[in-house]
Each structure stands twice: as C-alpha cells, then as structure tokens.
N, CA, C and O of each residue as an XYZ file, in Angstrom:
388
protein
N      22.090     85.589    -32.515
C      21.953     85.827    -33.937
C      20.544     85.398    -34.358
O      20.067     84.267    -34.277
N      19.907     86.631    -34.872
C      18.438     86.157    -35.649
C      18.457     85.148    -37.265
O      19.362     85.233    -38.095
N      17.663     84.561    -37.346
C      18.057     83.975    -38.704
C      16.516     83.602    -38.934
O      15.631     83.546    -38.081
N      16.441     83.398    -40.109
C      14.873     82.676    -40.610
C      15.103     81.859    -40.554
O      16.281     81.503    -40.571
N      13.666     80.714    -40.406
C      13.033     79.441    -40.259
C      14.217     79.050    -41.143
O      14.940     79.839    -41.751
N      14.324     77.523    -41.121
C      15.189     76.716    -41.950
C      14.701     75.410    -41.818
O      13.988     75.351    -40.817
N      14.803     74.078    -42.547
C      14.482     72.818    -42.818
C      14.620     72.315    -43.950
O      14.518     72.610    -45.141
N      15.049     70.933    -42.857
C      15.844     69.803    -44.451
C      14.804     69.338    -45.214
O      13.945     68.598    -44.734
N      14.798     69.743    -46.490
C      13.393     69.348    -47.486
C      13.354     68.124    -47.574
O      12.249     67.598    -47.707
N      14.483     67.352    -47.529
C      14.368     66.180    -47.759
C      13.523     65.435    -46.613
O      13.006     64.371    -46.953
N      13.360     65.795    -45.536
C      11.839     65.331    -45.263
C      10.610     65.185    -45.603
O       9.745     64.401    -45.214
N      10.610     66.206    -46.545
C       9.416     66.168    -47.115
C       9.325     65.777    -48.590
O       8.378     66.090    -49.312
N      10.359     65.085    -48.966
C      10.604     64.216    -49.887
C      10.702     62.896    -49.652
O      10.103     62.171    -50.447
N      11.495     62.217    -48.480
C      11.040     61.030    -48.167
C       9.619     60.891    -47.847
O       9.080     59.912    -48.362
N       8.691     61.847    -46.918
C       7.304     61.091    -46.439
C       6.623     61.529    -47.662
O       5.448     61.840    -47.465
N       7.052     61.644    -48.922
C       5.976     61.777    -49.837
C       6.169     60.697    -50.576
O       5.266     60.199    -51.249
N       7.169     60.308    -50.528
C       7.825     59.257    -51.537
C       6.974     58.089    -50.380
O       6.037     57.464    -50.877
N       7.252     57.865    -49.136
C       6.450     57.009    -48.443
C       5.385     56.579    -48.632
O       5.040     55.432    -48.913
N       4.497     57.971    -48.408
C       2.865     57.893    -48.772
C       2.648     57.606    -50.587
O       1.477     57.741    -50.942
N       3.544     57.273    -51.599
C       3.003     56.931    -52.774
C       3.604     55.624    -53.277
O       3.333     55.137    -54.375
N       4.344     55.158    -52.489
C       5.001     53.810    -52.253
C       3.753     52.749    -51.434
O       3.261     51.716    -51.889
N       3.475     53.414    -50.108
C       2.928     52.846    -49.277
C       1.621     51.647    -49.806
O       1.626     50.560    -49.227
N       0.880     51.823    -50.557
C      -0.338     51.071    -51.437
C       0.363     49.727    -51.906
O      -0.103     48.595    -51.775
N       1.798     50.145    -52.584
C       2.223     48.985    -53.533
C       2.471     48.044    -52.508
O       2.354     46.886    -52.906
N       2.839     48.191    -51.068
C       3.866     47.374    -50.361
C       2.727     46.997    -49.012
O       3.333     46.919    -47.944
N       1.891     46.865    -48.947
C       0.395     46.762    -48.226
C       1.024     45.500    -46.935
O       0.599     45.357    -45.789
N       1.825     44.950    -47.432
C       2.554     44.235    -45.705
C       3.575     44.664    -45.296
O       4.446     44.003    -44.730
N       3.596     45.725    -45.512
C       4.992     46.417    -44.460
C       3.784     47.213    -43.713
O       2.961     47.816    -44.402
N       3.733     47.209    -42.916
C       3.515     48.254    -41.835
C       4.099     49.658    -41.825
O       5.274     49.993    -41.976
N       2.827     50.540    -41.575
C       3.165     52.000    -41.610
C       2.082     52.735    -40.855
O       1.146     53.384    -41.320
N       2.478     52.443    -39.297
C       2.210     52.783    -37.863
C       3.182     54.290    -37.486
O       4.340     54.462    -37.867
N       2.536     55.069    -36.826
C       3.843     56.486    -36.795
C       5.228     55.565    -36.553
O       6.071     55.633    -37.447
N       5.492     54.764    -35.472
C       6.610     53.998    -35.190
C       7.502     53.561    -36.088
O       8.713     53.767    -36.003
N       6.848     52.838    -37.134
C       7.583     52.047    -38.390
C       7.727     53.334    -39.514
O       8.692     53.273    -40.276
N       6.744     54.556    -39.642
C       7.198     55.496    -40.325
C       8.060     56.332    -40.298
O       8.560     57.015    -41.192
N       8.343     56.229    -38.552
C       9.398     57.526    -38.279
C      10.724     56.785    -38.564
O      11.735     57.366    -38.956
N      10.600     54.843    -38.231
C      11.924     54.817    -38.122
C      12.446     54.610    -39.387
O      13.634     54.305    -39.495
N      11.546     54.763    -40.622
C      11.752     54.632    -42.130
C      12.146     55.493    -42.665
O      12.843     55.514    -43.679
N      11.582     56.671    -41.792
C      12.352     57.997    -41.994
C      13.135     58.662    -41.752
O      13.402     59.752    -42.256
N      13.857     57.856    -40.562
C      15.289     58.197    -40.131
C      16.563     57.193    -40.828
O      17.728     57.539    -41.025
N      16.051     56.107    -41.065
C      16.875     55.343    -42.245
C      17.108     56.001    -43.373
O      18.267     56.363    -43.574
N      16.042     56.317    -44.397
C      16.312     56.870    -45.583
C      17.191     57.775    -45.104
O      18.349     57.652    -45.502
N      16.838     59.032    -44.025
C      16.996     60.818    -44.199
C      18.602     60.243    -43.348
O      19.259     61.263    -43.557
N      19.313     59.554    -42.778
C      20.596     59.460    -42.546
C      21.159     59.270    -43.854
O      22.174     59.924    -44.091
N      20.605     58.328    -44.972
C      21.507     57.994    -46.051
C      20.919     58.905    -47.284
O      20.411     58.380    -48.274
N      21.015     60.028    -47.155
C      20.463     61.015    -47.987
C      21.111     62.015    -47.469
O      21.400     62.154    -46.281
N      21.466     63.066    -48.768
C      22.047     64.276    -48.084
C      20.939     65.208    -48.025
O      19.982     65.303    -48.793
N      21.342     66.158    -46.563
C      20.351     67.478    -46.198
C      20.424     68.389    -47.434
O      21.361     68.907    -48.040
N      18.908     68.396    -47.603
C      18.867     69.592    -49.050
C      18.013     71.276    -48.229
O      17.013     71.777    -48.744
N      18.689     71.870    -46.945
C      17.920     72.519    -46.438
C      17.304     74.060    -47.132
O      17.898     74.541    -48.097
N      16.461     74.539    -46.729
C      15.996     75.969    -47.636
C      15.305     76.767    -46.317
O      14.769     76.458    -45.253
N      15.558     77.640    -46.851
C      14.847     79.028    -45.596
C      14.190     79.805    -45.923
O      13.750     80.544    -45.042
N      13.875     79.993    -47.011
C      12.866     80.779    -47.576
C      12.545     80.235    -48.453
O      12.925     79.128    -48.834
N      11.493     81.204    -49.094
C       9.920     80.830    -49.847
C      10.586     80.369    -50.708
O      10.468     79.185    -51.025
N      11.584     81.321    -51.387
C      11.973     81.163    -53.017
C      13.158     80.241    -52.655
O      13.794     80.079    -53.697
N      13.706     79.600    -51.693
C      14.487     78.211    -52.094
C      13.471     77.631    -51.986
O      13.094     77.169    -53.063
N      12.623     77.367    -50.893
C      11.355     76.299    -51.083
C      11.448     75.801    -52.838
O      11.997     74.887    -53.452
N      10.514     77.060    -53.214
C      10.303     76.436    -54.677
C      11.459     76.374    -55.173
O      11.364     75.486    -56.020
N      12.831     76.884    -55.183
C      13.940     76.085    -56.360
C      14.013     74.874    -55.485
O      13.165     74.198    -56.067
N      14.258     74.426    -54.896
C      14.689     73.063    -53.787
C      13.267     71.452    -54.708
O      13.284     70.276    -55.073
N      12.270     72.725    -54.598
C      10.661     71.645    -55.268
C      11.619     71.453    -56.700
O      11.929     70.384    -57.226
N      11.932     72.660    -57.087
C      12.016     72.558    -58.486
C      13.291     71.469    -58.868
O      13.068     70.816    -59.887
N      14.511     71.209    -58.228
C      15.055     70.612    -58.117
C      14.793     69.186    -57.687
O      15.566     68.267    -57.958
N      13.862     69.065    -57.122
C      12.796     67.896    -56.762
C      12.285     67.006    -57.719
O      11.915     65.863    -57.451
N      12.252     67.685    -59.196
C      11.561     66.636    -60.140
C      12.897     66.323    -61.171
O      12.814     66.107    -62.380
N      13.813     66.350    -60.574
C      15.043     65.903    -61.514
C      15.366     64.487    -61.483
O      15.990     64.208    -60.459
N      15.136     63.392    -62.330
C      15.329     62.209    -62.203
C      16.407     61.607    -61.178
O      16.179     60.630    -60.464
N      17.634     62.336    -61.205
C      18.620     61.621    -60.495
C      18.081     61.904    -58.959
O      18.124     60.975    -58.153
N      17.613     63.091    -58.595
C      17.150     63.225    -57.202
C      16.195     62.115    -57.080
O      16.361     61.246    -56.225
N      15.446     62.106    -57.694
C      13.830     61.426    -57.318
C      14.443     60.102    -56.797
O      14.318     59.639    -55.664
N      15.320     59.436    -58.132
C      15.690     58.173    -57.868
C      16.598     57.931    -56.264
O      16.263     56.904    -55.673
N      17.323     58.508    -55.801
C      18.222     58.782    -54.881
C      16.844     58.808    -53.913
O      16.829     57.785    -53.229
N      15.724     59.642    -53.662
C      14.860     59.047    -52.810
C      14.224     57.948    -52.652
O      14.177     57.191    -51.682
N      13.535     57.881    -54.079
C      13.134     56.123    -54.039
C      14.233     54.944    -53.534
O      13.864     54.010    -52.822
N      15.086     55.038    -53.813
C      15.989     53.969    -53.432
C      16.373     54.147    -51.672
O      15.936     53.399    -50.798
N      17.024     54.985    -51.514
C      16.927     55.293    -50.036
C      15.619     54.688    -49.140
O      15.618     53.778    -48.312
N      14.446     55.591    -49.650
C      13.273     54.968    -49.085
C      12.613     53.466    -49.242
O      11.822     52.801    -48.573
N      13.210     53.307    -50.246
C      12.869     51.285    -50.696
C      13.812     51.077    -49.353
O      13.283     50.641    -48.331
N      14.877     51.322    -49.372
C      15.916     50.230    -48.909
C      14.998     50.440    -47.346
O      14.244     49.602    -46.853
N      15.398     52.081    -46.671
C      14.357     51.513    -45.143
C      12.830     50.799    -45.076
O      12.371     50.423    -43.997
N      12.164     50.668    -46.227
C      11.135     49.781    -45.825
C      11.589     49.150    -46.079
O      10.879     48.320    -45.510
N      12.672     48.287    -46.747
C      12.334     46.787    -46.884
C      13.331     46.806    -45.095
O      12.910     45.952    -44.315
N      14.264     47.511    -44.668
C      14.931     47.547    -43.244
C      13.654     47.487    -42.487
O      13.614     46.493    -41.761
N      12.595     48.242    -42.430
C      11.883     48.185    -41.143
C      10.329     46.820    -41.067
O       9.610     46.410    -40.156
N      10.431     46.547    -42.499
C       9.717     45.663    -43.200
C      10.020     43.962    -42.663
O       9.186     43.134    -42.296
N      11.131     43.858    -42.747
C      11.900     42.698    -41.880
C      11.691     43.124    -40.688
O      10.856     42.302    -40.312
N      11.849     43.801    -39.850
C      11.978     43.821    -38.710
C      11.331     45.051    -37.878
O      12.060     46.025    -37.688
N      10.002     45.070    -37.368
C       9.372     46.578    -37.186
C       9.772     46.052    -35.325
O       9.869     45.057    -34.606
N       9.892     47.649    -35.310
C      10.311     47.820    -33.807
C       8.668     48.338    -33.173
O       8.778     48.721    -32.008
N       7.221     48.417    -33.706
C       6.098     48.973    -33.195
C       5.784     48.571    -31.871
O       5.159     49.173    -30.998
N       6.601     46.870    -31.864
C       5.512     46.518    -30.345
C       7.185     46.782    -29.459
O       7.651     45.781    -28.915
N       7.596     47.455    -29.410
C       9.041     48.143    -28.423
C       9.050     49.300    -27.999
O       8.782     50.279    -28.695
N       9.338     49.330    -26.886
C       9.403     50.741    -26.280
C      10.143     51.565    -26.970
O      10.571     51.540    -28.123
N      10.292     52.780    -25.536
C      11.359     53.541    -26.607
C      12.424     52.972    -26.302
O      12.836     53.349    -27.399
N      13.420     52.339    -25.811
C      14.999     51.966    -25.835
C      14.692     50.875    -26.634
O      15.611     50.058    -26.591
N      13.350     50.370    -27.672
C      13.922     49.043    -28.292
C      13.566     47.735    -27.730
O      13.500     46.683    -28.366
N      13.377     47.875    -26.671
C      13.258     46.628    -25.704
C      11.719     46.237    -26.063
O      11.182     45.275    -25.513
C-alpha cells in the first residue's frame, strides 16, 4: 500500500518548546544525548498529533497556538528537563551503563 509521508508534529513542538526554554534553564544540559532523552520523555507523555500533508501541516500549526495545547507541551517538556536535569545519562553508553 502507497501512502504519503506522515509524522508526529508533536516533535516538532516539543524541540521548539526546548530550544525557547533552553536560555532560562542554562544548568541543565542540552548535549544531543540529554536532548533526545528529553524528547522521548515529554513525546511518550503527550499524545501523537500526526499530519501527512501540507494542509494538515498548517491546520495541526494552526492548532498549535491554542493555549491548552501549548500548555500541555510546556509542562510535558518542563517535567523531562527537570527528569533529565537531575540525572543526565551523557557520560553512558548506549545500554545506560
């Protein structure tokens, strides 16, 4: 079965919310390591908002500046930095160790 491109926007709502957070919080660390795993914290406790084309793109954006969404990212994304903030896994391999 053919289908068009598809992706969960909400990726690209947490690493934006990251990168405008990131300044205020200048001792958490934000190494790819500590970003990805900030971004798998938030994007588990967030629901998939996915779109496949152009014109969900923009309703999905447009839905993007609705207070209750925004907040639902900020909070998500607070909570994994202050998770990876306590405790960064950067100097660990990949199993953690």
């Amino acid at each position: 079965m053919k289908h068009l491109p598809f992706k969960n926007y909400m990726e690209d709502a947490v690493g934006y919310m990251l990168e405008r957070l990131a300044p205020q919080y200048p001792d958490i660390c934000m190494c790819d390591r500590c970003c990805t795993d900030m971004m798998m914290i938030a994007l588990n406790n967030l629901p998939p908002r996915y779109v496949s084309t152009h014109k969900g793109d923009v309703l999905k954006r447009v839905e993007g500046m609705e207070l209750q969404y925004e907040v639902e990212v900020l909070t998500e994304t607070l909570r994994a930095m202050q998770i990876v903030g306590r405790k960064p896994h950067h100097g660990r391999n990949e199993e953690g160790i």
